[in-house]
C-alpha positions as CSV (number, residue, x, y, z in Angstrom):
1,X,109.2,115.1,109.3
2,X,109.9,111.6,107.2
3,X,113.1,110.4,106.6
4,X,113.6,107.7,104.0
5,X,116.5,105.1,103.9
6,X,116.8,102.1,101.9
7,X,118.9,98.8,102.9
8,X,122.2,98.3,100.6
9,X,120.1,95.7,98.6
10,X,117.0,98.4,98.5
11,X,114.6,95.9,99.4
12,X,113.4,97.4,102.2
13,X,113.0,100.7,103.0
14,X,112.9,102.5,106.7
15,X,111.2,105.1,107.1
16,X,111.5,107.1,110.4
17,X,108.4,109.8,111.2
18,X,108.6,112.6,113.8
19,X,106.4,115.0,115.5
20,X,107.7,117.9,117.7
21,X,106.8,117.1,120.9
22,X,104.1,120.1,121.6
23,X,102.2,118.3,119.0
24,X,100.3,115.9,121.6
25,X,100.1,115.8,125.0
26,X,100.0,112.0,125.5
27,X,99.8,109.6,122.4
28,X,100.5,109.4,118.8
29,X,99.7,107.0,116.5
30,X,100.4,106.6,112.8
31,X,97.4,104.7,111.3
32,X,97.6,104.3,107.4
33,X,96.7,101.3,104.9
34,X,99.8,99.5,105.9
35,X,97.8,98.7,109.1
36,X,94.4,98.8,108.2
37,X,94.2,102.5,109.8
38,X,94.2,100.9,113.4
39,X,95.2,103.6,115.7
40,X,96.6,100.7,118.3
41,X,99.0,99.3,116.1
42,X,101.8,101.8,115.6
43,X,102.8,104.3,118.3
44,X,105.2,106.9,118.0
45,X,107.8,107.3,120.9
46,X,108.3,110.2,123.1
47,X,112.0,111.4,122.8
48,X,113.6,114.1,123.9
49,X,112.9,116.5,121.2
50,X,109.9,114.5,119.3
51,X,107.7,111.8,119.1
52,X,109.1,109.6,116.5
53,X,108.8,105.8,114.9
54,X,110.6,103.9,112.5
55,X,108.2,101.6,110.1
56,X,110.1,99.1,107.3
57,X,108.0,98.7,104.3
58,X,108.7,97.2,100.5
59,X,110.2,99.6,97.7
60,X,107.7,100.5,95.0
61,X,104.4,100.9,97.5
62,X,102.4,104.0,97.9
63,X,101.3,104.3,101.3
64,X,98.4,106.3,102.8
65,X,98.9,108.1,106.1
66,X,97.9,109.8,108.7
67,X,98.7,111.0,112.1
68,X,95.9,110.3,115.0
69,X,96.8,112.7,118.1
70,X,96.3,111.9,121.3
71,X,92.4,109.9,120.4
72,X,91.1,113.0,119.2
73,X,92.8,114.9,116.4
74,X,94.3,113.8,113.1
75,X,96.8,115.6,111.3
76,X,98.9,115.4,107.7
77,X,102.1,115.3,107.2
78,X,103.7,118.8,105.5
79,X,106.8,116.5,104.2
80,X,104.9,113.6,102.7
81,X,105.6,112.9,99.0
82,X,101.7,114.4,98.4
83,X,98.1,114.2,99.5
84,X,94.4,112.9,98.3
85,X,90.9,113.5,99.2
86,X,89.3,110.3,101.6
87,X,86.0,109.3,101.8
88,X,85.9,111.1,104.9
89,X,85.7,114.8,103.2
90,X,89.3,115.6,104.2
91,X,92.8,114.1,103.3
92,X,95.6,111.5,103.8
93,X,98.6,112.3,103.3
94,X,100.7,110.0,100.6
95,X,104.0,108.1,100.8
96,X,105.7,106.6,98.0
97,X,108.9,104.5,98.6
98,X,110.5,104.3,94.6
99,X,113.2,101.5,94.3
């Protein structure tokens, strides 16, 4: 699940991701090209109910996303704004934060 906010002067926008918690077992890490699809940059927390992260990025980007479980698997996101094919043969998911 993504859940978009923007700031009162929309220059930033937060974007909170979730997983439900029988999703992984012991890590999840969002990799994208926001971060140069390095899976030890940004980690999702284990809450009660999910595994979840807030990122802040600028209005008017597109981001590219994925979700890399536990070292092993990587997954989509159903609610992301879209997907396209990688280089890889398969697909990222796609973000894009309007103003």
């Amino acid at each position: 699940m993504i859940e978009k906010a923007f700031t009162p002067k929309r220059s930033v926008c937060k974007v909170t991701f979730k997983l439900p918690n029988e999703m992984a077992q012991r890590k999840v890490a969002i990799v994208g090209n926001f971060n140069n699809w390095d899976p030890s940059v940004n980690h999702l927390e284990k809450k009660s109910d999910a595994w979840q992260t807030t990122l802040r990025f600028k209005p008017d980007t597109e981001i590219l996303f994925r979700y890399f479980i536990d070292d092993q698997k990587w997954v989509n996101e159903d609610m992301a704004d879209g997907s396209v094919g990688n280089v890889y043969g398969s697909e990222d998911s796609i973000l894009k934060l309007g103003h």
